[in-house]
N, C-alpha and C positions, 0 to 999 in steps of 0.2 A: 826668546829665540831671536837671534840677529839675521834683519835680512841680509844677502849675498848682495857685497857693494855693488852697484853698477861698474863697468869700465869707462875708461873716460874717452868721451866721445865727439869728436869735432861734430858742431852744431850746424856748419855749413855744410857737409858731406852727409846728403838724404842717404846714400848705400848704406852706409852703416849705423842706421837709427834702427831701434829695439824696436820686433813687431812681436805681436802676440806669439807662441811658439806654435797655440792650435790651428793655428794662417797657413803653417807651413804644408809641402809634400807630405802623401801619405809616411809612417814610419814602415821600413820594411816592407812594400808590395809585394814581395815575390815570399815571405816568412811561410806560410801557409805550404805553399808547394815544395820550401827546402825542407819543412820539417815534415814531409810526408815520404819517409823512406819504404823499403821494401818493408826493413822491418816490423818499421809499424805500424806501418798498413796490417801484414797477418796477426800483429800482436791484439791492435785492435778488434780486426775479424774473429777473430778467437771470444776475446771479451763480448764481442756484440752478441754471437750464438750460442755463449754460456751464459749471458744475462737471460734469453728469449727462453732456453733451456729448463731456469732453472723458474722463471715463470710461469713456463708450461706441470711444472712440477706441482705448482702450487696449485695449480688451476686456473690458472688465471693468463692465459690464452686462448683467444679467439682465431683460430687456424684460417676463417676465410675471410680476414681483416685483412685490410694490408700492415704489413711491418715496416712502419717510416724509421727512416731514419733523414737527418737532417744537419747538412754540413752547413756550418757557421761559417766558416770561410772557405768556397769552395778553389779562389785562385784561377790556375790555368785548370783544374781538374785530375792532375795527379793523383791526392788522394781516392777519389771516386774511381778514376781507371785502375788502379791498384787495390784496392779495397774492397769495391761491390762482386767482382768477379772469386776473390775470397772465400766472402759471405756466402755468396749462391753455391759455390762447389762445398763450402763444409756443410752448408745445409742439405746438397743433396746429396753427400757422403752419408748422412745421418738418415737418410731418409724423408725428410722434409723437405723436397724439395719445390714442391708444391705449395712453398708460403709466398705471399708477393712479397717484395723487399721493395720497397717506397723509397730509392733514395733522393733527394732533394737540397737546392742549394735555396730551399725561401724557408720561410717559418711557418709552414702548413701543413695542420696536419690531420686527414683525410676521416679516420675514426679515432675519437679523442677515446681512451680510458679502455679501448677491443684490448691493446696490446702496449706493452710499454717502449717508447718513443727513443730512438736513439740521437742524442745529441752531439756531433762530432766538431771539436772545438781546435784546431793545428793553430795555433797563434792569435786565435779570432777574439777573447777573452778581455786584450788591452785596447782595443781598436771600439767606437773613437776614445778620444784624448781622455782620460779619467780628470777628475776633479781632484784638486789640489788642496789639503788644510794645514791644520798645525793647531799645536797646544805648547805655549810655551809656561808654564807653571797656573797661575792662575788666568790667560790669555787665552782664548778660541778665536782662532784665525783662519779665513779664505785665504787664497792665494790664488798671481794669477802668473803662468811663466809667461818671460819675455826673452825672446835672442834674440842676440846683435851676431853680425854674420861677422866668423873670425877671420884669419888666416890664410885659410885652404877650402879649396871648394867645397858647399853644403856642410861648414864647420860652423858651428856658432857657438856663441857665448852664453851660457842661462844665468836670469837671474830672477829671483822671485821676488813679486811686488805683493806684498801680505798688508789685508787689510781684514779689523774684528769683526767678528761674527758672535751670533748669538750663540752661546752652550745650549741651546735647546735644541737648537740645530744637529750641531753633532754631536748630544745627544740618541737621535733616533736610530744614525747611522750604526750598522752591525759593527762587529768588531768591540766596540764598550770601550772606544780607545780614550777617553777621558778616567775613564779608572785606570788605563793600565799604562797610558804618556805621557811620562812631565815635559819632556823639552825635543818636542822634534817634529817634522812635516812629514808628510805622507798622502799619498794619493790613495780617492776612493774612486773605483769602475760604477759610477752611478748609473751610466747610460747600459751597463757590461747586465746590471743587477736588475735595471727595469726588463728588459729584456730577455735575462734567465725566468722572471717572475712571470714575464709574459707565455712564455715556452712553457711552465709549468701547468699553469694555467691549462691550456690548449692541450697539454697531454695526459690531461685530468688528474696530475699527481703521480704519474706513473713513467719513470722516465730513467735514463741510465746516460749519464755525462761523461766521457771523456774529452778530456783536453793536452794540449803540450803549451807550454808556456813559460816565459823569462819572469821571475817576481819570487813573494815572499809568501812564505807559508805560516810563519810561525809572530804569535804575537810581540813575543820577544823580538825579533827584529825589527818588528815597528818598532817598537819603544828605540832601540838602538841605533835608529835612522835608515834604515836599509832601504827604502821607501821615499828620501829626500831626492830632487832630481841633482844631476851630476852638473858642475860645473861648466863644462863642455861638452855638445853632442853633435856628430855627423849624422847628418839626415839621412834614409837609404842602410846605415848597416848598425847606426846604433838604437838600443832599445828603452824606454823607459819599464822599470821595473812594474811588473805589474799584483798589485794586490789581493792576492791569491784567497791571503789569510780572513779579508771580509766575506769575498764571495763564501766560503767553506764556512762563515756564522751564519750567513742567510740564509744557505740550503739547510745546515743542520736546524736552523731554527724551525723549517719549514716539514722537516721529519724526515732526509733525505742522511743516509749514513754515505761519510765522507772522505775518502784517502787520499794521501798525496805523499809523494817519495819526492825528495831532492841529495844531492850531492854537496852544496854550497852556497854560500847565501846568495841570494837574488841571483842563483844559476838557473840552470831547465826544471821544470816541476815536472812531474807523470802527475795527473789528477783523476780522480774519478767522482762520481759522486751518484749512487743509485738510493729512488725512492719508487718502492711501491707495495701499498698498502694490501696488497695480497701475501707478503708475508716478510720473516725480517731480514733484512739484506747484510747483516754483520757479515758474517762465514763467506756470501759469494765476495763482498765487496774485498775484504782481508785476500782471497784468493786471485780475486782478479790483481787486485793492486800489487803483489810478488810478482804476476806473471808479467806486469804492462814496467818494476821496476826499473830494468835491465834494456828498455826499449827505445828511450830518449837520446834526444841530442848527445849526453854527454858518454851515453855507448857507441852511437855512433862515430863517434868525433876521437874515443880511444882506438874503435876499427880500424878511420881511415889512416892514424897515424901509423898502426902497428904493420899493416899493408903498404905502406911507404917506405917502412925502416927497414922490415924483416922478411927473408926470404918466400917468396909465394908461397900462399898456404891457402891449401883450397879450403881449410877448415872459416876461416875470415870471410871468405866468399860464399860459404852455406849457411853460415849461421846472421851471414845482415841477409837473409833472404835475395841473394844475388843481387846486390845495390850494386849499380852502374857507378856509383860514384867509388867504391869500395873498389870495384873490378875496376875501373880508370889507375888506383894506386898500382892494383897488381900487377898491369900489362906490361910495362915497361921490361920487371924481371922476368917474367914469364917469359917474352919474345926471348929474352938475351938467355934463357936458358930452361927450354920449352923440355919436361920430362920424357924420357925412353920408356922408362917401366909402361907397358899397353893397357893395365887398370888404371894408373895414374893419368896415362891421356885419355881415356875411355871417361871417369872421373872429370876431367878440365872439361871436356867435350861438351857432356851432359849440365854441368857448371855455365858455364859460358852460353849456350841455348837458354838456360834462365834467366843468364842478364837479359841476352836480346828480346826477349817475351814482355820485358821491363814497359811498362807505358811510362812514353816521356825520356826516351834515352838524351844522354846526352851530346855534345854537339857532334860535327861532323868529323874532325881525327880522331873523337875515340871511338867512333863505330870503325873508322879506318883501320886502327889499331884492334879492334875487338875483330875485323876480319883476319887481318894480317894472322891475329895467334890462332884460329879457328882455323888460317889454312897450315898453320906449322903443325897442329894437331890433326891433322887429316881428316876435317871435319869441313869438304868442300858444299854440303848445302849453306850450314851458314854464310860462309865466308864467302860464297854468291848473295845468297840471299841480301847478306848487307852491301856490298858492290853494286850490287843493282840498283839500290835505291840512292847510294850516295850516284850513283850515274845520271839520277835523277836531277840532281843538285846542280852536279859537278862532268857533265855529261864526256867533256876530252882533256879534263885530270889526268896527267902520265900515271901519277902512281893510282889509281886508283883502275884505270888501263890497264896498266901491265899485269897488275896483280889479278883481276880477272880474266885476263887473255890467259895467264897460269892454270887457275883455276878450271878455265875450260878445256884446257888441252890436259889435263892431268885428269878429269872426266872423260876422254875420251870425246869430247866436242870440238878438238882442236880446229875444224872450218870457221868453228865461229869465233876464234881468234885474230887474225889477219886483219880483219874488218875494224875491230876495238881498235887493233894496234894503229890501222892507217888514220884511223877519226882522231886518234891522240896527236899521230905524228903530224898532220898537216897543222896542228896548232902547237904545235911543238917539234919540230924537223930537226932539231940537233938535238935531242934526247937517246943520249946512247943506251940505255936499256933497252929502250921502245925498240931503236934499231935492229939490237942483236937480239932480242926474241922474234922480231917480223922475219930475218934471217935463217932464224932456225926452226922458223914455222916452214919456211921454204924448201928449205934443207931435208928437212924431215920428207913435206910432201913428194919432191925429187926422188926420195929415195925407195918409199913408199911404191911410185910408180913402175920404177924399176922391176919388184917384185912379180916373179909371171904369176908367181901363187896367190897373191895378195886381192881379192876383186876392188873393183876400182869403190865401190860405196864399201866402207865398215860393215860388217856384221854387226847386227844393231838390233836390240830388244828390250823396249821400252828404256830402262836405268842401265842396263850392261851392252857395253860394246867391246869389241873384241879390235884391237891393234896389234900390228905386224912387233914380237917383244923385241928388246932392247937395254942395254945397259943404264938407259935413260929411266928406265920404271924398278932400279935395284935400289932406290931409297924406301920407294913405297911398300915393294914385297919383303925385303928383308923382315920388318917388324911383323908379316901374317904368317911368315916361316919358319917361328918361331916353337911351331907344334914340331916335337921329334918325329912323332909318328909320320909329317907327310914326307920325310924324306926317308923314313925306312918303306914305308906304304909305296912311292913312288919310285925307288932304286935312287933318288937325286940326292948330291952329295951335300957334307955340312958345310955352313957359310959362317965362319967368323962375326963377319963384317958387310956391313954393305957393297963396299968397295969390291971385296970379294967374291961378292955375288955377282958384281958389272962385268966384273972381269969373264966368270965362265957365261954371263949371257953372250957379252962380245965373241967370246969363243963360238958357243953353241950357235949366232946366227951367221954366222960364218961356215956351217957344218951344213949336212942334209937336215936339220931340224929346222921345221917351217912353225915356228911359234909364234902365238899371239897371247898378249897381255888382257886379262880380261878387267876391264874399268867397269865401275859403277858410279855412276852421276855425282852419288852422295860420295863415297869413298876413296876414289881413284881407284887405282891398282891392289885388286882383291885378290887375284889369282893368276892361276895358268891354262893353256890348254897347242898343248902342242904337238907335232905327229915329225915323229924319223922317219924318212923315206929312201927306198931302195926300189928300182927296177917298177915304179906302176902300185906298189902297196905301199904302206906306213903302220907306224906301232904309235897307237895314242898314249900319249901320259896329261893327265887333267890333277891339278889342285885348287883348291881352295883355301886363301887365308883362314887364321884357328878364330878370328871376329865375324867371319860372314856367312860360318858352315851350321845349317839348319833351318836354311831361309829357302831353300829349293832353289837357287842360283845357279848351279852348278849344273847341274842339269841342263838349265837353260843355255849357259855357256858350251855346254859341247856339244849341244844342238845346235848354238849357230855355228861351232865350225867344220858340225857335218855337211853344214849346208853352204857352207864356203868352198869343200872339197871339188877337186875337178869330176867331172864326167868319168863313171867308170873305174874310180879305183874305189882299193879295195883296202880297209881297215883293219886291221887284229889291234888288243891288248891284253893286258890282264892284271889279275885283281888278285890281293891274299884272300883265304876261304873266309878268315873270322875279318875280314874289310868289309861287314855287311852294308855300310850305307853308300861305300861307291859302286857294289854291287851294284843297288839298287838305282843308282842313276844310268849306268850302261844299262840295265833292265829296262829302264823306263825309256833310253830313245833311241831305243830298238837292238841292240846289239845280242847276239846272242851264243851261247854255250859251244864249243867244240871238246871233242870227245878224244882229249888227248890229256897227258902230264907231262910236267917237266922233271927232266935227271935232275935228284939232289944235288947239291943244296935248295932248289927254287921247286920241292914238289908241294909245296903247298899254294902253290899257281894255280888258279882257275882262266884257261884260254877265251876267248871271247873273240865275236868278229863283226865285222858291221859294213853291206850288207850280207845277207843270207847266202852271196855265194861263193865267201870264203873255204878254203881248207887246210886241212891239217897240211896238207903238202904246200900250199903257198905259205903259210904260216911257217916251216922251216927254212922253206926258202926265203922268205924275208928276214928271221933269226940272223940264217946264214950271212947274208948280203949287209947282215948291219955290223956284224962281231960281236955280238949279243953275247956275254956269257952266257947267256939263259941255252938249254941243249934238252930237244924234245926227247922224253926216254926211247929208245927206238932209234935217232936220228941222230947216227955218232959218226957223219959223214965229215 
C-alpha cells in the first residue's frame, strides 16, 4: 500500500505545514441535532417501547426500576425534546404509564440488569477520531492523518503517514480484517468500542442500541477501501466514514443480535443492536430493523426534495412526522396556492399545528412563513400564536406588524391593532402597508361610531365577538356558507362567490338590517346574527358556519345581541318544525312559541318572540312593515 504523497510545500510558510488532522475542530457539531428529525424521533420511540414491551413479555421487567435511556450525543437537545415526550404518551397509551423513563445525556445507569438500557446513538458512534491501520499484503501498518490547509476555508489536504505495526496487534481487533484485507486502510472506532464495552457493562448485558451514522457495514467494503480517508476534507460538513462493520463483530461477539440497513456505501446506516439474555431477540430485532428502515437521512433527504419539486402535498408533511425542515420546502407553494376544498384546509390546519408543536423550530422567516399560511388557512391562533413570539425577537418588524394587526382585527380584536401598527410605524414611517391598514383601522372605527345601533364596546364573550357585518368579512363566511341547508333554513339567498356575497352584504347594510358578524378568536368570521327592523320590532335571522356548529356558539352569539338590543323593543323569528337544533338555541335564550301559522307555502313556520310581550298582532304588523313574503294565515290584509 502506497502512502498518499504529501503536496509540496513551502518550508518558510508555518500556515500551511501538515498538522495532525485529530488537532482539528470538532467534525460536524451540530450532526446529532440535524440527524434528529420528527421522524425519527417517533421511529425510534416506537422501537424503544417495543424493545421494553417485549421484555416485559419475557419477564424480565422490573416495573418500579427506572427505564434509562441514555443519549450518546445529546447536542442542543432536540432528540430528547422530540423523543422523550413520544415515549411517555405511547407508554401511557399502553397503559404503562407509570414506568419512570430515565432519560440522560451521561453514561449512568441508575439500576444495572432491573430493565434493559436504552442507548441512543444520532451521529455519536464516529466521535472522537477513530484509529487509523492498514494491511498492505504481508504489511500491518498504524497510521497517522495529517492536513495541510487547502484552498478554501477549513479545506485541507489529507495525507497518511503509515508507520508498521505489530500483526498481533491487529490481530485482536474485531472485524478478523487480516483474513479478509490484502491492500487497503481503514479505521477502527477504538475509543467508540471501549465505551460500548463500558455501557454494556453497566447495563448488565441487557441493552437495546440504536444509532444513525455515515460509514461501512459490510466486510466487503473494507477490503474494497471504503474505509480509506478522502484526499480532501472541509471541516464542519464533511465526515470521515465510520466503521460500523467492527462495532456490529464486537457486539455480536458479545451475544447481542445485530441489524443495520444502508442504501450506499459509506452513506447513512439505520443500526440497531439488542442483547438480552432473558430471551432471543432475532424476531423483535428483524422487526424493529424494517420498521427504523425507511427512517434515516436518506428518506429524509428524498422528502425534502420531493417537497421542493412537487406540488404541496400534505401526505410529505404527515408521513416525516411534521418536519419543520420538510414544511419549510412546502410553504413557498402552499402560500402561492393555499387550498378551497374546507377538509383540505381543515387537513393543512391540523398539519401545520404539528409542525409548530415541533421542539426546536427553525429560524425566524420560516415561523414567519409558517404564520403567514396559518393565517391564509383561517387558522388565526396559530398564526398569532407564532407573531407573538417573533415580536419577541423582532418587536417593530413591519411585516410581522402588519400581519398581526390582520390577525387581530379579523378576531374581532381590532383595538388592539392600531397600537402594533404605530410601534412599527415610528420605526418605520414610510411603510405603506402599515400606512393603509392604521387607515382603515380608522376608517372602520368612524364608521363604526356612526352606527346609533352599534354600542360603543363589542359585544364580547370570552372567543366570540359580535361586529357591525360588512362586505369586508365575505371572504371568511363565504367558505362556512357552504352548507345548503343554512340558506334554505334561513330564507338567504345562494352565493357563487365571495365577491357575491360582499356585494348583497354592502346591499343588506345599507337596508334596515342591523347585522353583525360573529368572530371567534381562533376562527374569524364564523357566522351571522342579524335583525330587520320596522317601526320599534325586528325579525332575527342567526347562522352559523357548517365548521363551528356543535360547539354551543351560537347560542351564545344571539345572546350577546340580544343584549346589544335597545330598550324596549321587541323580537319575533322563526324556525322550520324538523330545524330541531336552532329550535333549541332560541329555547335556550329565552324566546318563546306563539300561537299562530303561516299561509302556504311557509306553514311549516314555527313563530317565536323574545321577550314575552310580543304578539300575534305585532308579529303581522312587523311581516307587514318588512314585505315579507311570509303572510300569517288569517292576515290577508
Amino acid at each position: 500500500m502506497q502512502a498518499t504523497a504529501a503536496p509540496q510545500v513551502d518550508p518558510g510558510d508555518e500556515s500551511l505545514a501538515a498538522v495532525p488532522f485529530a488537532g482539528l475542530a470538532g467534525v460536524h457539531p451540530d450532526l446529532a441535532d440535524w440527524l434528529a428529525t420528527p421522524r425519527l424521533a417517533q421511529a425510534w420511540a416506537d422501537a424503544i417501547v417495543d424493545g421494553w414491551l417485549a421484555a416485559e413479555a419475557a419477564g424480565g421487567i422490573d416495573a418500579a426500576a427506572p427505564f434509562t435511556v441514555l443519549d450518546l450525543a445529546p447536542g442542543e437537545g432536540r432528540l430528547c425534546a422530540s423523543l422523550l415526550p413520544r415515549v411517555q404518551a405511547r407508554l401511557a397509551a399502553l397503559g404503562r404509564g407509570h414506568w419512570q423513563v430515565d432519560y440522560r445525556d451521561d453514561d449512568h445507569v441508575a439500576a444495572p440488569g432491573a430493565n434493559p438500557v436504552v442507548w441512543l446513538a444520532a451521529g455519536a458512534l464516529g466521535q472522537p477520531l477513530p484509529a487509523l491501520f492498514g494491511v498492505h499484503y504481508e504489511r500491518t501498518l498504524r497510521g497517522e492523518l495529517l492536513a495541510t490547509p487547502g484552498d478554501a476555508p477549513h479545506r485541507y489536504t489529507l495525507r497518511c503517514d503509515w508507520q508498521p505495526l505489530d500483526a498481533a496487534v491487529l490481530g485482536v481487533l474485531p472485524g478478523d480484517y487480516l483474513a479478509h484485507v490484502n491492500s487497503a486502510g481503514f479505521s477502527v472506532p477504538l475509543a467508540t468500542l471501549a465505551r460500548l464495552d463500558a455501557l454494556a457493562e453497566a447495563s448488565a448485558g441487557r441493552f437495546l442500541l440504536l444509532a444513525v451514522d455515515y460509514g461501512v457495514v459490510e466486510a466487503r467494503d473494507v477490503r474494497l477501501g471504503a474505509l480509506h480517508p478522502p484526499a480532501e476534507f472541509t471541516v464542519g460538513s464533511d465526515r470521515l466514514p465510520l466503521n460500523l462493520h467492527a462495532i456490529a463483530c464486537r457486539q455480536q461477539a458479545q451475544g447481542a443480535t445485530v441489524r443495520a440497513s444502508q442504501q450506499h456505501t459509506a452513506g447513512a446506516v439505520m443500526y440497531l443492536a439488542w442483547c438480552d439474555v432473558a430471551h432471543d431477540g432475532t424476531a423483535l430485532a428483524d422487526l424493529l430493523a424494517e420498521r427504523l428502515a425507511g427512517c434515516g437521512p436518506d428518506a429524509h433527504a428524498a422528502t425534502l426534495d420531493a417537497a421542493e419539486h412537487l406540488p404541496p402535498r400534505l401526505a410529505l408533511l404527515q408521513t416525516s412526522e411534521h418536519d419543520p425542515e420538510v414544511c419549510g420546502r412546502l410553504l413557498p407553494a402552499l402560500l402561492e396556492a393555499s387550498p378551497e376544498d374546507a377538509v383540505a384546509r381543515s387537513a393543512w390546519r391540523n398539519a401545520l399545528r404539528g409542525v409548530a408543536a415541533q421542539p426546536m423550530l427553525l429560524d425566524g422567516p420560516f415561523q414567519y412563513e409558517l404564520a403567514r399560511a396559518a393565517w391564509r388557512l383561517g387558522d388565526l391562533a396559530l398564526a398569532r400564536h407564532q407573531l407573538t413570539w417573533l415580536r419577541t425577537e423582532w418587536p417593530e418588524h413591519p411585516d410581522v406588524c402588519h400581519l398581526l394587526a390582520e390577525v387581530e382585527i379579523a378576531a374581532g380584536h381590532g383595538e388592539l391593532a392600531p397600537p402594533l401598527l404605530r410601534q412599527a410605524l415610528a420605526a418605520h414611517p414610510d411603510h405603506e402597508a402599515l400606512q393603509a391598514l392604521l387607515a382603515q383601522c380608522e376608517s372602520r372605527a368612524t364608521a363604526r361610531a356612526a352606527l346609533s345601533w352599534c354600542p360603543a364596546a363589542l359585544p364580547r364573550d370570552g372567543e366570540l365577538t359580535l361586529e357591525p357585518l360588512g362586505p369586508e368579512h365575505a371572504d371568511a363566511l363565504f367558505p362556512q356558507y357552504r352548507d345548503p341547508q343554512i340558506g334554505v333554513m334561513t330564507r338567504l339567498p345562494d352565493f357563487d362567490t365571495p365577491g357575491a356575497m360582499a356585494d348583497w352584504l354592502g346591499e343588506a347594510a345599507a337596508s334596515n338590517r342591523h347585522g353583525y358578524a360573529v368572530l371567534h378568536a381562533d376562527g374569524g368570521a364564523i357566522g351571522v346574527v342579524s335583525a330587520a327592523w320596522h317601526d320599534g320590532a325586528a325579525y332575527l335571522h342567526f347562522w352559523l358556519g357548517a365548521d363551528w356548529q356543535g360547539h354551543g356558539l351560537a347560542a351564545r352569539a344571539v345572546q350577546l345581541a340580544l343584549c346589544a338590543m335597545p330598550d324596549g323593543a321587541q323580537l319575533y323569528t322563526s324556525v322550520y318544525r324538523d330545524n330541531h337544533r336552532s329550535r333549541r338555541v332560541l329555547d335556550r335564550v329565552g324566546f318563546t312559541p306563539l300561537d299562530c301559522r303561516a299561509a302556504a307555502p311557509d306553514d311549516g313556520l314555527i313563530f317565536m318572540r323574545w321577550p314575552a310581550g310580543g304578539d300575534v298582532a305585532g308579529l303581522a304588523r312587523l311581516l307587514r312593515g318588512l314585505e315579507s313574503p311570509i303572510v300569517l294565515a288569517g292576515d290577508m290584509e
